[in-house]
Biopython code that builds the backbone (N, CA, C, O; Angstrom):
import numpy as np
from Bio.PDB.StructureBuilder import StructureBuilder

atoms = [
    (1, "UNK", "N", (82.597, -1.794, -34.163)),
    (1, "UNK", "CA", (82.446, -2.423, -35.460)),
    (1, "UNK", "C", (81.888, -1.400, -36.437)),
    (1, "UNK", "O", (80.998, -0.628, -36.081)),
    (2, "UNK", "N", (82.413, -1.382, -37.700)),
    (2, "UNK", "CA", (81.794, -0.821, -38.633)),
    (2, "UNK", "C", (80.463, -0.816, -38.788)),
    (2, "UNK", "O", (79.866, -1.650, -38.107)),
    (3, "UNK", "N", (79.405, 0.325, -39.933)),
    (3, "UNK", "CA", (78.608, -0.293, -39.824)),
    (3, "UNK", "C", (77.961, -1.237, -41.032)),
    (3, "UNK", "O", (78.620, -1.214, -42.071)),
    (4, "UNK", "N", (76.993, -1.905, -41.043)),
    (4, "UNK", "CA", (77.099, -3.161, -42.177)),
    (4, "UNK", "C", (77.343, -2.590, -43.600)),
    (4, "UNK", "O", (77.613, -1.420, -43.875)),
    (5, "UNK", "N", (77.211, -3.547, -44.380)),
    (5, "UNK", "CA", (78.206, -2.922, -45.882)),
    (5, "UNK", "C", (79.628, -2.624, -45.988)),
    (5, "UNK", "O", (80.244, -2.887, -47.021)),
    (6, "UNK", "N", (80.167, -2.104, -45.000)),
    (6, "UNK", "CA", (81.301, -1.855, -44.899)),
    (6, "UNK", "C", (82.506, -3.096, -44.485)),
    (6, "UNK", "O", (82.499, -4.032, -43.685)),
    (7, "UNK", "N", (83.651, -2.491, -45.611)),
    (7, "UNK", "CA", (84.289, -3.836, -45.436)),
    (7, "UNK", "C", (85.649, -2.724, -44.363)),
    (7, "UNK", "O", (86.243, -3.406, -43.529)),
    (8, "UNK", "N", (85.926, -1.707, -44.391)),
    (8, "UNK", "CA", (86.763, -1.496, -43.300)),
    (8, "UNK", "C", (86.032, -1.398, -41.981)),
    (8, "UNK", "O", (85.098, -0.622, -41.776)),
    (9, "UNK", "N", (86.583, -2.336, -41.011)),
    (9, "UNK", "CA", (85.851, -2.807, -39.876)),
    (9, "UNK", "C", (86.776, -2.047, -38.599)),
    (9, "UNK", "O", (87.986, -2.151, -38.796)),
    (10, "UNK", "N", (86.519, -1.542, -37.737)),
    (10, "UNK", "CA", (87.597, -1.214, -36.641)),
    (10, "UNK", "C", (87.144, -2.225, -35.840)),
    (10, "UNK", "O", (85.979, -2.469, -35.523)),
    (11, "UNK", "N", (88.372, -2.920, -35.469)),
    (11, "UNK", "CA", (88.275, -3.798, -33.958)),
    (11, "UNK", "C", (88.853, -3.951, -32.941)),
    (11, "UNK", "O", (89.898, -3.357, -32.674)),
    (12, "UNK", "N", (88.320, -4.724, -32.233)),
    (12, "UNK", "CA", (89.481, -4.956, -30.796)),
    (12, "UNK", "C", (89.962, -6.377, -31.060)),
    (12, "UNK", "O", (89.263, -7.242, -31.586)),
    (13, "UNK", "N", (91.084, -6.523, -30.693)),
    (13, "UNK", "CA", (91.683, -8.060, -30.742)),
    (13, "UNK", "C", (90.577, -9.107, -30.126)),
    (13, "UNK", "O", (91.120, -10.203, -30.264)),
    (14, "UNK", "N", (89.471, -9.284, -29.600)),
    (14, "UNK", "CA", (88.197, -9.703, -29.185)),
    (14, "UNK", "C", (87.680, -9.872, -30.615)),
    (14, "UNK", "O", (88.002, -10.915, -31.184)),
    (15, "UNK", "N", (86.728, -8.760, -31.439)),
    (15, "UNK", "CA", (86.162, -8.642, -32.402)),
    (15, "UNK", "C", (87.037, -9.505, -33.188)),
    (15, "UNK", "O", (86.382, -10.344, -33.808)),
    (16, "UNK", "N", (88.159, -9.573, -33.353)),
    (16, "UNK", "CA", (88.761, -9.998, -34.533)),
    (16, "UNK", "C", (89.232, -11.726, -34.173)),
    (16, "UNK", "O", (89.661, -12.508, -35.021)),
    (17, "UNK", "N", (89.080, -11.950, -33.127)),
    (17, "UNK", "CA", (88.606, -13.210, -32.780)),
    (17, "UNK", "C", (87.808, -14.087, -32.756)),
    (17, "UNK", "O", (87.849, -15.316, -32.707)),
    (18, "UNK", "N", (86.928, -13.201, -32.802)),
    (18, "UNK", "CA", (85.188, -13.951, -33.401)),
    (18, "UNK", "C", (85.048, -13.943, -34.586)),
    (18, "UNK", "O", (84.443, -14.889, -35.090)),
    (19, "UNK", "N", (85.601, -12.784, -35.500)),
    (19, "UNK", "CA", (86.001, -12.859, -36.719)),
    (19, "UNK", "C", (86.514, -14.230, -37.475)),
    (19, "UNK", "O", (86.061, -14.776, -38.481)),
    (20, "UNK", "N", (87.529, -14.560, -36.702)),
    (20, "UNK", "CA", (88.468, -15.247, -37.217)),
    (20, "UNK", "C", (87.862, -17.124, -36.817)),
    (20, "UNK", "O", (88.009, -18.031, -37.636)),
    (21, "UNK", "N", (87.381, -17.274, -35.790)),
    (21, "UNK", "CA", (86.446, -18.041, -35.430)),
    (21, "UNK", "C", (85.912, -18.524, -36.636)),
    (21, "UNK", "O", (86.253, -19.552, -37.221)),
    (22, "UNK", "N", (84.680, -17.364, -37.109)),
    (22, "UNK", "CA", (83.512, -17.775, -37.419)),
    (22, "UNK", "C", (84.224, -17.711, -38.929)),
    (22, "UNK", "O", (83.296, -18.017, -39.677)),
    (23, "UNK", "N", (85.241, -17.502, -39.639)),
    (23, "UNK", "CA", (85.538, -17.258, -41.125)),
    (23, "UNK", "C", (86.271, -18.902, -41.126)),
    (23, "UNK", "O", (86.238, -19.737, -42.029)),
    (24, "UNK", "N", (86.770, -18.969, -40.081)),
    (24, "UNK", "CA", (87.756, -20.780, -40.378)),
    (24, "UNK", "C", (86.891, -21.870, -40.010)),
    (24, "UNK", "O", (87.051, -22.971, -40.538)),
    (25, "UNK", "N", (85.677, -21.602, -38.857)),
    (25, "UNK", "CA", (84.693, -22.544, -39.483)),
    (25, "UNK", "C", (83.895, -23.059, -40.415)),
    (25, "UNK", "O", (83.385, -24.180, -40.412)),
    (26, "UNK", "N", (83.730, -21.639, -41.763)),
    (26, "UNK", "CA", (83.081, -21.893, -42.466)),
    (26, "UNK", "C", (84.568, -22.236, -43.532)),
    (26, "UNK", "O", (84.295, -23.084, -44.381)),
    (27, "UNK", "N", (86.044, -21.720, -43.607)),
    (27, "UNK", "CA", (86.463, -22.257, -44.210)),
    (27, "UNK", "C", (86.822, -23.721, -44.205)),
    (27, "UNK", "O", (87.414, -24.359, -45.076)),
    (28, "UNK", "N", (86.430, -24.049, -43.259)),
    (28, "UNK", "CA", (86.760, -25.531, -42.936)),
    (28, "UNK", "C", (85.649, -26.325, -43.359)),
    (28, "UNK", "O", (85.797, -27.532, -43.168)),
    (29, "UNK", "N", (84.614, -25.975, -43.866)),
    (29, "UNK", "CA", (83.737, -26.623, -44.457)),
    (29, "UNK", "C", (83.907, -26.644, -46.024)),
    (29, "UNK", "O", (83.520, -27.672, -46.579)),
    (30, "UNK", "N", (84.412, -25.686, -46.772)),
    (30, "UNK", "CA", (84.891, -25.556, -47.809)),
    (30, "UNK", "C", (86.009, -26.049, -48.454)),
    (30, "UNK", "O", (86.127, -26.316, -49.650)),
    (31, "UNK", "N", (86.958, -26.165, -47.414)),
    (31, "UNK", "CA", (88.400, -26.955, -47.889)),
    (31, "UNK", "C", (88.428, -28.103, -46.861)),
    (31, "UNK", "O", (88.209, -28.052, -45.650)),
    (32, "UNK", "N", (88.701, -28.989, -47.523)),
    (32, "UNK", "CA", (89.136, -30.463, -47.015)),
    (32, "UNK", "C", (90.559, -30.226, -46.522)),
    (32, "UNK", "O", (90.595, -30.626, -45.359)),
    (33, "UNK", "N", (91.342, -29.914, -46.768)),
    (33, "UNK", "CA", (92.478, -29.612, -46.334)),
    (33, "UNK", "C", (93.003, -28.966, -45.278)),
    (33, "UNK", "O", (94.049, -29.121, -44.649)),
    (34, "UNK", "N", (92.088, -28.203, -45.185)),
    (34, "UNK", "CA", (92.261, -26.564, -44.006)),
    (34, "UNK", "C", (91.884, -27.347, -42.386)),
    (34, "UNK", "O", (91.107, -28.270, -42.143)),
    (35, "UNK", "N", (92.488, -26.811, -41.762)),
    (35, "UNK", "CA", (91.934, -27.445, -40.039)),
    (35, "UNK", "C", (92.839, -26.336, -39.163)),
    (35, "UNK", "O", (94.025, -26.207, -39.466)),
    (36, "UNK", "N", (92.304, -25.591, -38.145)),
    (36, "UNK", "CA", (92.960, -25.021, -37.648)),
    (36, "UNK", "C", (92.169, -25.433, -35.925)),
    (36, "UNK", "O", (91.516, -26.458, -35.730)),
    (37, "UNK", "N", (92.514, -24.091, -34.591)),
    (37, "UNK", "CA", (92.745, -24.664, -33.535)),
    (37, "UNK", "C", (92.919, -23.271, -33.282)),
    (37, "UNK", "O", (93.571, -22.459, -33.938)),
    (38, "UNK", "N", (92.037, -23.050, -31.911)),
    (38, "UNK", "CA", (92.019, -21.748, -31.017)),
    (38, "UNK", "C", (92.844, -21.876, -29.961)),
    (38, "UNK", "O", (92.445, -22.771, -29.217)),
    (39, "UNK", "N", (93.858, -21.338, -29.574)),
    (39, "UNK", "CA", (94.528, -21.289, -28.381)),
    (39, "UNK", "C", (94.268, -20.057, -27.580)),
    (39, "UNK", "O", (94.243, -18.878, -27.932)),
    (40, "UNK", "N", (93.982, -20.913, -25.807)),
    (40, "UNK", "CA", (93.138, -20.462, -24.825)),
    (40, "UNK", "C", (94.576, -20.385, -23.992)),
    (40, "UNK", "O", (95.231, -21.409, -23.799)),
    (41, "UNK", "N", (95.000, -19.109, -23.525)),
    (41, "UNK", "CA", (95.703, -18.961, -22.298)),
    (41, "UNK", "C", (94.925, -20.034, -21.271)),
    (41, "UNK", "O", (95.285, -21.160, -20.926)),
    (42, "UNK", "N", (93.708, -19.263, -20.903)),
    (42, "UNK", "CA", (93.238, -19.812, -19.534)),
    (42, "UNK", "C", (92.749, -21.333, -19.727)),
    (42, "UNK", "O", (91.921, -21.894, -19.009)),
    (43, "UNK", "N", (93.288, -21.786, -20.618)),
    (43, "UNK", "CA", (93.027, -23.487, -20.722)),
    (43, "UNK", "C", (94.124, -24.351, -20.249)),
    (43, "UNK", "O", (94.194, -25.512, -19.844)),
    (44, "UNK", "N", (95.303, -22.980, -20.521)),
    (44, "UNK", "CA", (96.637, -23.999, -20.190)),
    (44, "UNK", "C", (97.538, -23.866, -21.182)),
    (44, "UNK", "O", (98.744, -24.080, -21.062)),
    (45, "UNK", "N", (96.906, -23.472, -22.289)),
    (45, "UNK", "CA", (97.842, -23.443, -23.155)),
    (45, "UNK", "C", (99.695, -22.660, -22.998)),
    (45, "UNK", "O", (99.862, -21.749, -22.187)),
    (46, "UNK", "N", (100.603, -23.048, -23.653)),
    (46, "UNK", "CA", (101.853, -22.819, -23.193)),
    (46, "UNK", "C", (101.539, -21.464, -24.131)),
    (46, "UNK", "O", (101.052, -21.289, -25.248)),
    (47, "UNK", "N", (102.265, -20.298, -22.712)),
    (47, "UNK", "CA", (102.966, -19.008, -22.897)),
    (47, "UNK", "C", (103.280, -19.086, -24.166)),
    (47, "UNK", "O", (103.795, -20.103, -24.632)),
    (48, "UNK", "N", (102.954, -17.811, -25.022)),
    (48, "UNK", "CA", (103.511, -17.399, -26.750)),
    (48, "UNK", "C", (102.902, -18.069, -27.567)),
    (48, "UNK", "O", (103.118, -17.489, -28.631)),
    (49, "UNK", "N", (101.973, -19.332, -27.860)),
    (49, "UNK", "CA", (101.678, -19.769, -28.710)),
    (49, "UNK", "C", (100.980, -18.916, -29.922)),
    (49, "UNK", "O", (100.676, -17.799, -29.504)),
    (50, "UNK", "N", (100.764, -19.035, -30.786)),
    (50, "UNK", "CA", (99.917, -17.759, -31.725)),
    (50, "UNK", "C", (98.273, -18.429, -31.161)),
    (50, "UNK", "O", (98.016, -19.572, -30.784)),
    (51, "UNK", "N", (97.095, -16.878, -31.321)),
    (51, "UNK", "CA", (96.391, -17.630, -31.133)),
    (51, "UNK", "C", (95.288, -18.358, -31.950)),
    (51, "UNK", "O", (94.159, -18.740, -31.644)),
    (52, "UNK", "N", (96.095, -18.423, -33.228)),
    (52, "UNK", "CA", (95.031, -19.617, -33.793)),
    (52, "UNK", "C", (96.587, -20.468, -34.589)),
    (52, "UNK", "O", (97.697, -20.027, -34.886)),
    (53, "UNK", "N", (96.013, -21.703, -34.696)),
    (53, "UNK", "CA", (97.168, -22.828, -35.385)),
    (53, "UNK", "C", (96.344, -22.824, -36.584)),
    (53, "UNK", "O", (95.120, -22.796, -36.458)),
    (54, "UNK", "N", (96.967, -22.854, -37.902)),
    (54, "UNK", "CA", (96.157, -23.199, -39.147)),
    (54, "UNK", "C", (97.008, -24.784, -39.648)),
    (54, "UNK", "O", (98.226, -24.911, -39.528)),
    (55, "UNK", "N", (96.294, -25.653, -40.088)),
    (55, "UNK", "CA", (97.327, -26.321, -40.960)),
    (55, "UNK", "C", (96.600, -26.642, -42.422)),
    (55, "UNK", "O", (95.624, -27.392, -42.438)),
    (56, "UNK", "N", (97.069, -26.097, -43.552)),
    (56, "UNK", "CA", (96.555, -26.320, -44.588)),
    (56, "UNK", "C", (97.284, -26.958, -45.840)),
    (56, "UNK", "O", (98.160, -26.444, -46.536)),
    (57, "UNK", "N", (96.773, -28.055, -45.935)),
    (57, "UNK", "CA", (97.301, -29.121, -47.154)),
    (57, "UNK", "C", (98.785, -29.614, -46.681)),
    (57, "UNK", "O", (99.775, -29.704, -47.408)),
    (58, "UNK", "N", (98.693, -29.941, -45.158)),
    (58, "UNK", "CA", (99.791, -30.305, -44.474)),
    (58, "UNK", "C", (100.986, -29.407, -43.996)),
    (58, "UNK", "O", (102.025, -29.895, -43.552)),
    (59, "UNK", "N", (100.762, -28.041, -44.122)),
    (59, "UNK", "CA", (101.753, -27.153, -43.837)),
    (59, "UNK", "C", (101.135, -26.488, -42.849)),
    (59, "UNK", "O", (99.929, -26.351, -43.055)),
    (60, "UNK", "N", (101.687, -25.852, -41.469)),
    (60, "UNK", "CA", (101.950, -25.571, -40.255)),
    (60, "UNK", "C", (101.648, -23.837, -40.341)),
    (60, "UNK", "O", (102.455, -23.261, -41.072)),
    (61, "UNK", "N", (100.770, -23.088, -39.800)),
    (61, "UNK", "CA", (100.700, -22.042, -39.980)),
    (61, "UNK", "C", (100.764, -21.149, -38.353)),
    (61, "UNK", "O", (100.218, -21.789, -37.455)),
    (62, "UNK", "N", (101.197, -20.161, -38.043)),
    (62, "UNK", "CA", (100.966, -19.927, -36.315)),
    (62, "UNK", "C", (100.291, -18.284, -37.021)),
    (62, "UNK", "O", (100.783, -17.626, -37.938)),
    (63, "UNK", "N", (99.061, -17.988, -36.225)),
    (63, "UNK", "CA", (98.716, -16.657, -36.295)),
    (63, "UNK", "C", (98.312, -15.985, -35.387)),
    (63, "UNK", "O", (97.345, -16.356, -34.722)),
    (64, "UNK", "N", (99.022, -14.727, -35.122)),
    (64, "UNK", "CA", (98.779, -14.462, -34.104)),
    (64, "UNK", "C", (97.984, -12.877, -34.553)),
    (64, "UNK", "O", (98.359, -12.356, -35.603)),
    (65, "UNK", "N", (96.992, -12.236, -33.786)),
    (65, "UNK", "CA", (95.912, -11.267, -33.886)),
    (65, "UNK", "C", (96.621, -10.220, -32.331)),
    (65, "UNK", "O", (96.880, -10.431, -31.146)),
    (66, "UNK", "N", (96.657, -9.478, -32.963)),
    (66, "UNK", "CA", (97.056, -7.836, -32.296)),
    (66, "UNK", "C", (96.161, -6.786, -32.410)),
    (66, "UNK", "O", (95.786, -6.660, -33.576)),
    (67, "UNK", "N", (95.630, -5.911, -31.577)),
    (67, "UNK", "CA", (94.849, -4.954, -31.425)),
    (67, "UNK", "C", (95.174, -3.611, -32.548)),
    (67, "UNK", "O", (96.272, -3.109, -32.311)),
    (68, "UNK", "N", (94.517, -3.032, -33.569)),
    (68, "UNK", "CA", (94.903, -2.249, -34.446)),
    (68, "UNK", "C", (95.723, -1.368, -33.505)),
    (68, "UNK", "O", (96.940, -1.181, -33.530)),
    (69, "UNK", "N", (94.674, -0.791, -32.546)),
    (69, "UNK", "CA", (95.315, 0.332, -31.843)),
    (69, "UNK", "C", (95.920, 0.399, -30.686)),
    (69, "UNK", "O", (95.896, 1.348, -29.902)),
    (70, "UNK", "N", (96.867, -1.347, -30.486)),
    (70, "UNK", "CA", (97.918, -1.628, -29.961)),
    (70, "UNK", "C", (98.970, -1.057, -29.932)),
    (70, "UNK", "O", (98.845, 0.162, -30.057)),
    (71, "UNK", "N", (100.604, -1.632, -29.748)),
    (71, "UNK", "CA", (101.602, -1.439, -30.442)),
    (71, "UNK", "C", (102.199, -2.572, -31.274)),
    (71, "UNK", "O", (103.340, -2.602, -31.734)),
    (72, "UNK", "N", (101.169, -3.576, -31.403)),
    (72, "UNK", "CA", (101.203, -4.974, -32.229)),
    (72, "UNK", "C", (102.594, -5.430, -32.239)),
    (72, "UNK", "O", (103.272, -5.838, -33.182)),
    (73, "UNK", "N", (102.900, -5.271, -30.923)),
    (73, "UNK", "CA", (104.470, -5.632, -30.797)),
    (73, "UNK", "C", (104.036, -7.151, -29.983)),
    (73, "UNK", "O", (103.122, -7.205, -29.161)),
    (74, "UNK", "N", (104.977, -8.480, -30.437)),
    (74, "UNK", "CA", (105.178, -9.752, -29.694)),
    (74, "UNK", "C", (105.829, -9.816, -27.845)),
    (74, "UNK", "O", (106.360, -8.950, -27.151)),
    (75, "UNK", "N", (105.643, -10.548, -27.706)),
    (75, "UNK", "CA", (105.685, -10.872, -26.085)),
    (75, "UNK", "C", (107.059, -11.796, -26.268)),
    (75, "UNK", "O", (107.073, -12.759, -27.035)),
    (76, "UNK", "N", (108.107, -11.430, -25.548)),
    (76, "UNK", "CA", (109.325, -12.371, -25.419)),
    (76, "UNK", "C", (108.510, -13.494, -25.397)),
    (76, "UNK", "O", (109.094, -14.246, -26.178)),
    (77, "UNK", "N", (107.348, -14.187, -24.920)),
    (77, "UNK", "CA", (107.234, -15.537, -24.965)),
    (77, "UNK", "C", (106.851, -15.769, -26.304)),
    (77, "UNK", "O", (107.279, -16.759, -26.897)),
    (78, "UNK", "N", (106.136, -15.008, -26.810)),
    (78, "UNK", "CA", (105.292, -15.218, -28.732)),
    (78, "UNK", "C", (106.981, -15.118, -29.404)),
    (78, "UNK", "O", (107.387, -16.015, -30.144)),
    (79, "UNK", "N", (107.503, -14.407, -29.185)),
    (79, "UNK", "CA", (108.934, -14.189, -30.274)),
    (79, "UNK", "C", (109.601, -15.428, -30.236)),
    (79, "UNK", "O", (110.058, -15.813, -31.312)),
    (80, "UNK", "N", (109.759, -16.123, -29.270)),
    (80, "UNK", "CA", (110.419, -17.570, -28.903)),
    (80, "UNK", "C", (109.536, -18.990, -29.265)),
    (80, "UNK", "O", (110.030, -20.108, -29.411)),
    (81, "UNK", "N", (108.035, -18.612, -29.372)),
    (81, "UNK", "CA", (107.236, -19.486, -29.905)),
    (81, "UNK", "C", (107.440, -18.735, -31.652)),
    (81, "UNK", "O", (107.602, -19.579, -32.533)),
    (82, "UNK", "N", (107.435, -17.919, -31.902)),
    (82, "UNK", "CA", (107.947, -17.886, -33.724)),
    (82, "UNK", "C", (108.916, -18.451, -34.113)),
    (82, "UNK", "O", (108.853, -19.258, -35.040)),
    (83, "UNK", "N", (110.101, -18.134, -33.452)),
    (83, "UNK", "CA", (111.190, -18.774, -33.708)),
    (83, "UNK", "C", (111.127, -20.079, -34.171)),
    (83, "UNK", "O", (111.589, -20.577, -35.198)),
    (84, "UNK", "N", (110.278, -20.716, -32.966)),
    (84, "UNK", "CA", (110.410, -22.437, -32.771)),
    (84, "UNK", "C", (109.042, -22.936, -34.221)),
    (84, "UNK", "O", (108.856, -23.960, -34.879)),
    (85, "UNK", "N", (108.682, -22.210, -34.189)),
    (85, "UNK", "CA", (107.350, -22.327, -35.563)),
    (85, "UNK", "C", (108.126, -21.887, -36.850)),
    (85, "UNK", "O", (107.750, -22.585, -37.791)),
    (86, "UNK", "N", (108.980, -21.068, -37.185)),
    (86, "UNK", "CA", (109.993, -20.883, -38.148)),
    (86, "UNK", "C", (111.124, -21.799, -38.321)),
    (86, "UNK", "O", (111.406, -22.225, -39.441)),
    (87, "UNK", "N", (111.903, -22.182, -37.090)),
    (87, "UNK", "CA", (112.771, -23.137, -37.147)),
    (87, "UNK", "C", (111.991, -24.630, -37.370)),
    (87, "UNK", "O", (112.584, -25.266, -38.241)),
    (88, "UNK", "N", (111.411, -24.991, -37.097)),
    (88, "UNK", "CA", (110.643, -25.956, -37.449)),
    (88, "UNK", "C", (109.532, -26.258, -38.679)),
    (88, "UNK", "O", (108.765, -27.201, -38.872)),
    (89, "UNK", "N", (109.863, -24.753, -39.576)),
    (89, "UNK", "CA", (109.591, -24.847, -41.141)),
    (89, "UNK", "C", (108.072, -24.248, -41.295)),
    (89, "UNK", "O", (107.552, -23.953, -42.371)),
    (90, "UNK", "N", (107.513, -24.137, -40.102)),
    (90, "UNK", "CA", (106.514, -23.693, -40.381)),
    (90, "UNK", "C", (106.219, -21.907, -40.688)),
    (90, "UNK", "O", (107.285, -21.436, -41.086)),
    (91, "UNK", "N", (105.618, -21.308, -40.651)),
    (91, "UNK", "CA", (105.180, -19.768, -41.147)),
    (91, "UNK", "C", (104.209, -19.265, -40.214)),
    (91, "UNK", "O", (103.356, -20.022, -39.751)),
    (92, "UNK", "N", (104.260, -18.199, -39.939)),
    (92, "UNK", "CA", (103.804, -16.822, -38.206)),
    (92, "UNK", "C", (103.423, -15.678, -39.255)),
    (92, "UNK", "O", (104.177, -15.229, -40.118)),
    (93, "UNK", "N", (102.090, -15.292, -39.006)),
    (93, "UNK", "CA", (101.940, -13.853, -39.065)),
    (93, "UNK", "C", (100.889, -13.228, -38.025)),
    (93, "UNK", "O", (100.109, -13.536, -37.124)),
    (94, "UNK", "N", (101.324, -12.290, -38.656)),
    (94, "UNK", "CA", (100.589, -11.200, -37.660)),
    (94, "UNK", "C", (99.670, -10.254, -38.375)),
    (94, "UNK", "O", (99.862, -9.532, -39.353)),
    (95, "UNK", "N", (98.576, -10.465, -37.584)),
    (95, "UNK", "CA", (97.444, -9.638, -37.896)),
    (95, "UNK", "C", (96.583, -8.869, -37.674)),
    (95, "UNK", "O", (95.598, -9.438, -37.205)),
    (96, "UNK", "N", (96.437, -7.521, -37.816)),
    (96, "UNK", "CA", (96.156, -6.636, -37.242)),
    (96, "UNK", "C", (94.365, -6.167, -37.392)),
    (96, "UNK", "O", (93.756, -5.447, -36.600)),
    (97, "UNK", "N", (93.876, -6.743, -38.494)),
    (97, "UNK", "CA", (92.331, -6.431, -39.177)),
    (97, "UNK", "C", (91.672, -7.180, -39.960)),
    (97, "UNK", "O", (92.446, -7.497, -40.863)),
    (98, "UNK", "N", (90.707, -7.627, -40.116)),
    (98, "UNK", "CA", (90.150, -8.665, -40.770)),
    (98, "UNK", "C", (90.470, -8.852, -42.342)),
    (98, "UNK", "O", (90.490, -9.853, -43.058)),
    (99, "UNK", "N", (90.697, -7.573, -42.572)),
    (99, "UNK", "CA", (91.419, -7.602, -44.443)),
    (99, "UNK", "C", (93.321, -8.704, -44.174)),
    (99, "UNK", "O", (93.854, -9.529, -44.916)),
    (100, "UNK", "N", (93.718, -8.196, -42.951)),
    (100, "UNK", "CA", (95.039, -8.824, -43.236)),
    (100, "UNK", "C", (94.825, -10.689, -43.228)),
    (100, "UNK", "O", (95.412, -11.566, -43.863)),
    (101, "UNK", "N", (93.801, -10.742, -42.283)),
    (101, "UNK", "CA", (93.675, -11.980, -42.443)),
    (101, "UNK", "C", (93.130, -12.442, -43.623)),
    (101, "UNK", "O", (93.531, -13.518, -44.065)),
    (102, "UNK", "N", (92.199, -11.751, -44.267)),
    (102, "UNK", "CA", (91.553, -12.660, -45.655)),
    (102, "UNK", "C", (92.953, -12.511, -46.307)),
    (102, "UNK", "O", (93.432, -13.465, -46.921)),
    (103, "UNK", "N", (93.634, -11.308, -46.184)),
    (103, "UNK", "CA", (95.121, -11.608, -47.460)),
    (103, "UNK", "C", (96.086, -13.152, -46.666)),
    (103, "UNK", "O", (96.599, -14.174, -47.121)),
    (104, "UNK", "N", (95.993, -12.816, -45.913)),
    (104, "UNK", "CA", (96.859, -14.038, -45.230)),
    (104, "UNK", "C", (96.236, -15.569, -46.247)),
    (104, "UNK", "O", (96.802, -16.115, -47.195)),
    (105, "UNK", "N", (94.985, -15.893, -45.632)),
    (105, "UNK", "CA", (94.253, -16.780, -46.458)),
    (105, "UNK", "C", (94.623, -17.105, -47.917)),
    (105, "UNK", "O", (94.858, -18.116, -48.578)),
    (106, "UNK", "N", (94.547, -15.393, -48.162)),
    (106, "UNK", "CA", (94.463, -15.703, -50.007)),
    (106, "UNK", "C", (95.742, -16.439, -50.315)),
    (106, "UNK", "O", (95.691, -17.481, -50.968)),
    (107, "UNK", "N", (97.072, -15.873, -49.807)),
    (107, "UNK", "CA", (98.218, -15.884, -49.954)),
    (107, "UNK", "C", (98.638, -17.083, -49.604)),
    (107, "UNK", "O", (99.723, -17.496, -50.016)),
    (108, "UNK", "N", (97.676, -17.978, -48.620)),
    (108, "UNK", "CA", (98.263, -19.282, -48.521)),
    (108, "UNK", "C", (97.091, -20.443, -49.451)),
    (108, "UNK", "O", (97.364, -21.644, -49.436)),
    (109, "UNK", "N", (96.142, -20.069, -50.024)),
    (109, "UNK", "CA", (95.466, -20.666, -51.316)),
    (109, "UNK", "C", (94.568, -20.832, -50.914)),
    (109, "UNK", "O", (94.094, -21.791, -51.524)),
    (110, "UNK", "N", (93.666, -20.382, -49.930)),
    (110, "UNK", "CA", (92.506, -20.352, -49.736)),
    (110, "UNK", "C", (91.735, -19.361, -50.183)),
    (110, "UNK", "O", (91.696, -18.411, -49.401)),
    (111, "UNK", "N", (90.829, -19.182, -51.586)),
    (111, "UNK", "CA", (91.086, -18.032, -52.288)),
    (111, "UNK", "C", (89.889, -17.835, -52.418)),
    (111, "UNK", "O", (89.782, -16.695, -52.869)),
    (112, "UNK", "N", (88.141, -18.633, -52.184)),
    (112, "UNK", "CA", (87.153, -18.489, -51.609)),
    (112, "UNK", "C", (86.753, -17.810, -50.840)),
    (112, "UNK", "O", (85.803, -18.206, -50.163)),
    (113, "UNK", "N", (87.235, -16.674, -50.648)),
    (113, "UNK", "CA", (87.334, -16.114, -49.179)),
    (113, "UNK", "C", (87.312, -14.311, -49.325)),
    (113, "UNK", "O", (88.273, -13.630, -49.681)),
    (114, "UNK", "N", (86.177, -13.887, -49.009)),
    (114, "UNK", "CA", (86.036, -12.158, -49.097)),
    (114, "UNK", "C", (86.177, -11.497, -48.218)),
    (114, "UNK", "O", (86.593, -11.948, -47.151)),
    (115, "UNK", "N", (85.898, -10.321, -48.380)),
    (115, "UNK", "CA", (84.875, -9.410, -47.146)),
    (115, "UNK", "C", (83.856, -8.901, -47.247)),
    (115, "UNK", "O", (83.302, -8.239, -46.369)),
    (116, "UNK", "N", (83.219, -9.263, -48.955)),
    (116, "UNK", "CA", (82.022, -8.765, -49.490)),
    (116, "UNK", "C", (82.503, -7.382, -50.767)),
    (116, "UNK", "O", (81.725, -6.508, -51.148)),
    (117, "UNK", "N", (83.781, -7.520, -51.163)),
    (117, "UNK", "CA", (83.993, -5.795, -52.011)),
    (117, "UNK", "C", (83.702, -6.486, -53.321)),
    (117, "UNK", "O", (83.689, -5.842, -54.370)),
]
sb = StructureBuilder()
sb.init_structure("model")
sb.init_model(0)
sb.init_chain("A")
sb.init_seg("    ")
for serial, (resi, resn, name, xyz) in enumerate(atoms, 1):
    if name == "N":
        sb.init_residue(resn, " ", resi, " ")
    sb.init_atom(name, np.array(xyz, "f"), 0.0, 1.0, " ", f" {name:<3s}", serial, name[0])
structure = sb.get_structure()
């Protein structure tokens, strides 16, 4: 992790999970609308799902978090769960760092939302 003050953060797909955690709980206190959902392999959850579900002001969001210094490439099972989240009208991204996610946010109108710059 960076160190504090700093809004470029290096992480591991871990870090950016707790990240992402702790930013949609507090956005979920802020928007009435917003509700999202952590998906746990080891819970059961079905192969490819993204791992957080957003749904905001009734629209379907799948996001899935990749390691910067991955190859942030999808899993035949995630590419077949986009599909079915695209064909079914909803919207998938991918995110590599805590800035892509606040743009993600902004971009879907949740606009309360920093990194402190």
């Amino acid at each position: 992790m960076a160190k504090r003050g700093s809004t470029k953060l290096k992480t591991t797909e871990h870090d950016l999970t707790r990240f992402c955690t702790r930013l949609f709980q507090w956005a979920e206190k802020l928007h009435p609308k917003f509700c999202w959902y952590r998906n746990h392999q080891t819970l059961g959850c079905r192969p490819g799902r993204p791992d957080f579900e957003l749904i905001i002001g009734g629209r379907f969001y799948g996001l899935e978090l990749k390691s910067p210094g991955g190859k942030g490439k999808l899993s035949p099972a995630q590419e077949r769960e986009k599909e079915r989240i695209l064909k079914a009208g909803g919207q998938f991204f991918i995110c590599l760092t805590p800035e892509d996610v606040v743009a993600v946010l902004h971009r879907l109108g949740i606009n309360r939302i920093s990194l402190g710059k």
